[in-house]
C-alpha positions in Angstrom: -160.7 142.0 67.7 -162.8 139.2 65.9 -163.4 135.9 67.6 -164.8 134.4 64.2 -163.4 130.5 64.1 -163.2 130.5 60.2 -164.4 126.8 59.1 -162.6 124.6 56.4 -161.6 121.0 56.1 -158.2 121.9 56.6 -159.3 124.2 60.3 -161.2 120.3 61.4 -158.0 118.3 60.6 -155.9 120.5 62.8 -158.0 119.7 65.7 -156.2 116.5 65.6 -153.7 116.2 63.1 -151.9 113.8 64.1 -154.6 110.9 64.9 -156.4 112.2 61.9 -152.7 111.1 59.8 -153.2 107.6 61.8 -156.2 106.9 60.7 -155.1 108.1 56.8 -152.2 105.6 57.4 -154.6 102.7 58.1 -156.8 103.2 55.2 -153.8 103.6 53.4 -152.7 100.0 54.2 -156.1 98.9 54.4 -156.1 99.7 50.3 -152.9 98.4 49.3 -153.8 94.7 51.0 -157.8 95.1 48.9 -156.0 96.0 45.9 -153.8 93.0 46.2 -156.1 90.9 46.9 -157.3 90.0 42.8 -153.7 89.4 42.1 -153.4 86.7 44.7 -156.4 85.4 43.7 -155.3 84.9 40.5 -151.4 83.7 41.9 -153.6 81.4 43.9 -155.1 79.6 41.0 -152.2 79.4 38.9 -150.7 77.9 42.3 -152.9 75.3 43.0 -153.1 74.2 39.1 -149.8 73.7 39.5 -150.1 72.3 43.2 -147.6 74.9 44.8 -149.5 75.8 48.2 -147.0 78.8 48.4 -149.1 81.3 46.7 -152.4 80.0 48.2 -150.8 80.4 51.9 -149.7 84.0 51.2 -153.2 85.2 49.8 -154.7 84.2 53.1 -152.0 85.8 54.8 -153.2 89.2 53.5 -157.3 88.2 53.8 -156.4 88.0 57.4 -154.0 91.6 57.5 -157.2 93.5 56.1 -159.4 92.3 58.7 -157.0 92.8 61.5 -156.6 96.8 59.8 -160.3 97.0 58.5 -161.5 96.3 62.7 -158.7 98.1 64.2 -159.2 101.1 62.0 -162.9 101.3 62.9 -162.3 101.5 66.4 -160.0 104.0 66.5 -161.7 106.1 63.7 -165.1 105.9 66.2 -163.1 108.0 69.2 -160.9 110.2 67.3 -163.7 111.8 65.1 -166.2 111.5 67.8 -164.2 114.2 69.5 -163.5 116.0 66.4 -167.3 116.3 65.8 -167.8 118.4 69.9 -164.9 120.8 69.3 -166.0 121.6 65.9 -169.1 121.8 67.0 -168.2 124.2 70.1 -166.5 126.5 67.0 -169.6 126.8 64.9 -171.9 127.8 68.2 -169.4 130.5 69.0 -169.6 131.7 65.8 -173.3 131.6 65.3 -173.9 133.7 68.6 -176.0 136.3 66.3 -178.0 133.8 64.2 -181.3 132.8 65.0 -182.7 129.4 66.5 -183.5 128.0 63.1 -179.9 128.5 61.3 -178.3 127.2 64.8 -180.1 124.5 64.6 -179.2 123.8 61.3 -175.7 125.0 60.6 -174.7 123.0 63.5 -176.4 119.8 61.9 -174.4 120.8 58.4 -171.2 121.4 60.5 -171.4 117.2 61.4 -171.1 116.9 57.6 -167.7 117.8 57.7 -166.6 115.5 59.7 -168.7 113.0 58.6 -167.0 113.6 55.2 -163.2 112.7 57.3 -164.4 109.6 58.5 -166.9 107.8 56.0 -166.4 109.6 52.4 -162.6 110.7 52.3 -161.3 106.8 52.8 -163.8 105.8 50.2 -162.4 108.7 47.7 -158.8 107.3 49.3 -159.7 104.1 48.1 -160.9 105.2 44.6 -157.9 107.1 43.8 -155.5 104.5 44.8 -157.6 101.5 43.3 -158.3 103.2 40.1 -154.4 104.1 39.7 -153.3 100.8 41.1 -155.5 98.9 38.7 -154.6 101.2 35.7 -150.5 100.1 36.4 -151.9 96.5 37.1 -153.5 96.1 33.6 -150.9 97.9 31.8 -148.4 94.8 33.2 -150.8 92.5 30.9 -150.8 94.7 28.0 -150.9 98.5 27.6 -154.7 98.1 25.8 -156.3 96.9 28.8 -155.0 100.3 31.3 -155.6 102.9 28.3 -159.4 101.4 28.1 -159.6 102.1 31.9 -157.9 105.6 31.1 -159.9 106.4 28.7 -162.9 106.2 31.2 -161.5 107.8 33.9 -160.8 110.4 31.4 -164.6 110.6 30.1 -165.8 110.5 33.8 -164.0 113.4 35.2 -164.9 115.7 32.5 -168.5 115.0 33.1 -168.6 115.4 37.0 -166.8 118.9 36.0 -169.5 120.1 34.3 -171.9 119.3 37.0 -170.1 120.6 39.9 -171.6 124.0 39.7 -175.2 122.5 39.0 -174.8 120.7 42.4 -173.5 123.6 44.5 -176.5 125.5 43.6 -179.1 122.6 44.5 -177.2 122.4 47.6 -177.7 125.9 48.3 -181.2 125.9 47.7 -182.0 122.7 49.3 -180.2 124.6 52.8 -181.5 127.8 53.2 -184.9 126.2 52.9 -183.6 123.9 55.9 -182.3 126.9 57.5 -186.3 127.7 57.9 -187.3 124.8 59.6 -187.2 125.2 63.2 -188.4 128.7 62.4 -191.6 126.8 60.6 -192.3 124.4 63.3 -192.3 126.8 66.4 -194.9 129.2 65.1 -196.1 128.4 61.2 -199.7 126.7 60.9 -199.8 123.6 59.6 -200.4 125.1 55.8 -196.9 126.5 56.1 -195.4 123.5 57.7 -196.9 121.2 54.7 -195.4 123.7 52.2 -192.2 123.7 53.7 -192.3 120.3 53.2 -192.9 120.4 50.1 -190.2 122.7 49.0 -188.0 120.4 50.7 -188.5 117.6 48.8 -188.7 119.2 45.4 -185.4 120.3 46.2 -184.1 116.8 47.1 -185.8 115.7 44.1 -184.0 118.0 41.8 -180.9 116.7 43.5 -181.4 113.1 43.1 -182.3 113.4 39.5 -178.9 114.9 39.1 -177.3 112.4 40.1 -179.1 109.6 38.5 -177.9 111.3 35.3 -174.9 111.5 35.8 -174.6 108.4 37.2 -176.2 107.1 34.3 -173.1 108.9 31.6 -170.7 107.6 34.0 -172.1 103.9 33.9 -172.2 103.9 30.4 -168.2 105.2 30.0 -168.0 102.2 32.6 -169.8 99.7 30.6 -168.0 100.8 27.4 -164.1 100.1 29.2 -165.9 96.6 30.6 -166.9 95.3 27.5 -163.5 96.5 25.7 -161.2 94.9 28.0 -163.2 91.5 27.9 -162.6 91.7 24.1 -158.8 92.6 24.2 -158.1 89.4 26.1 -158.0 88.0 22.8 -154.8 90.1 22.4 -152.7 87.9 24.9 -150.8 85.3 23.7 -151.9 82.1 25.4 -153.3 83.6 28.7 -153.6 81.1 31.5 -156.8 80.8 33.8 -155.4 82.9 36.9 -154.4 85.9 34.3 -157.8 85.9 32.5 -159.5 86.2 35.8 -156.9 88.6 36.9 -158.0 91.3 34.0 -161.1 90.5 34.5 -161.8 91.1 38.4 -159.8 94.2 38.2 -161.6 95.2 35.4 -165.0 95.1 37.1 -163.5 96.4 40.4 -162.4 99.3 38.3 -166.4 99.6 37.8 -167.0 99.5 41.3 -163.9 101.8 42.3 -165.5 104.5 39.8 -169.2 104.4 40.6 -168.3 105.4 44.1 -166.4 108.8 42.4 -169.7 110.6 41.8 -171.3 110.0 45.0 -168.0 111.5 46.5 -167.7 113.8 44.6 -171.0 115.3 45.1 -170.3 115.4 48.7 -167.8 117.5 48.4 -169.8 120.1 46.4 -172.7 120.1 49.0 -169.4 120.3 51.6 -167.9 123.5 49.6 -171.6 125.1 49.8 -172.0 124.4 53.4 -168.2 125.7 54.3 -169.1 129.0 52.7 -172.7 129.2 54.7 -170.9 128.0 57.7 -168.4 131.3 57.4 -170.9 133.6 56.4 -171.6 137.1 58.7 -175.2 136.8 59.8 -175.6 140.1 60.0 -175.3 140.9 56.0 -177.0 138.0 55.1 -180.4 138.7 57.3 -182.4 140.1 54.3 -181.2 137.2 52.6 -182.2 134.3 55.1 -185.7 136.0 55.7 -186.8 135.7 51.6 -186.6 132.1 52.1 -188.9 132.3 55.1 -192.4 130.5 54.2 
């Protein structure tokens, strides 16, 4: 009978499912209070024109609920995946028993991605999906021009992350197995061998990085685009007071920030998918395989 622990993000959450739905709960809030926050703001203003403290009083009731969630939540987020990160680490040893040092060493490095990925990158893709659909329905109360702008972006910036995905998976792939080498390099190589794995290291990265920059760089410029529409469609609003106009504005920008975050994420979770798959792989039909990338 197999032993094989098969590896997913799904396998890591049911380590700990429920303190892993805790923690989900707390970002959760922690998003609803950030995405508030502008609309206060703007409440706030209109308020203290029109010296009513009410609104001003409530907006510092929710600055202070965010801390209180944003310190909490980091505690508790510290403990529960620091033990997630041993047992899944215990897994991947287990199954690795016929590897060699060098993918050990390394596989169990990528495994730390994973969970990683639960605690840092999955609230920040939390908190771009719920910020970019909260501030789409947020504009669209001003007027229906200002959301479909923001739509319209969101649209454009999905499509082209989709036609990279498969670009970054294979950069991701190669920039591994050569990783995979390393240990293997530095225990018996000479220094000639060490330098050009080195080298083939960071033409990978490089590869990787200019990747991104473009498509960062399309992205930006569907950003820029919504940016400069919705600053001109105020002009659409009938008599806009101060609070609203800074209203469509924040939310507009934080819709800037909310989406640049999307293909940093997003790449993560290509490089995640290729590591999953190396992570499951049977060492003993891939040998032939692992020993062309040898240097």
């Amino acid at each position: 009978m197999s032993t094989f622990n098969a590896i997913s993000q799904w396998s890591i959450v049911k380590l700990s499912p429920f303190k892993i739905a805790v923690t989900w709960s707390m970002v959760m809030i922690e998003n609803i209070l950030l995405i508030l926050l502008p609309l206060f703001i703007g409440y706030a203003i209109d308020g203290v024109l029109a010296k009513d403290t009410a609104p001003l009083f409530w907006f510092a009731v929710s600055l202070f609920g965010l801390v209180v969630v944003s310190v909490l939540r980091r505690f508790y987020d510290t403990r529960v995946y620091g033990d997630i990160r041993v047992r899944l680490a215990e897994k991947v040893a287990h199954n690795l028993r016929a590897a060699d040092v060098s993918a050990k060493s390394a596989r169990l490095t990528m495994s730390r991605e994973l969970v990683d990925f639960l605690e840092n990158d999955l609230p920040a893709l939390m908190t771009a999906a719920i910020q970019l659909v909260s501030i789409i329905i947020i504009l669209a109360t001003f007027h229906s021009y200002f959301a479909l702008s923001v739509l319209i972006a969101s649209s454009g910036m999905l499509v082209v992350y989709a036609c990279c995905h498969n670009t970054f998976k294979r950069l991701n792939s190669k920039l591994n197995d050569q990783t995979e080498q390393q240990v293997k390099v530095l225990s018996g190589k000479p220094f000639a061998a060490i330098s050009a794995h080195l080298e083939k290291l960071k033409k990978h990265e490089i590869a990787l990085s200019d990747t991104e920059a473009l498509v960062y760089g399309f992205i930006f410029s569907l950003l820029f685009l919504s940016v400069l529409s919705n600053l001109w469609l105020v002009n659409v609003l009938p008599n806009p007071s101060t609070g609203e106009v800074f209203s469509i504005l924040t939310y507009s920008l934080e819709f800037v920030d909310t989406a640049i975050m999307l293909p940093v994420t997003l790449q993560i979770l290509s490089r995640l998918s290729e590591i999953t798959q190396r992570l499951n792989r049977d060492e003993e039909t891939h040998l032939t395989k692992e020993s062309s990338y040898e240097v």
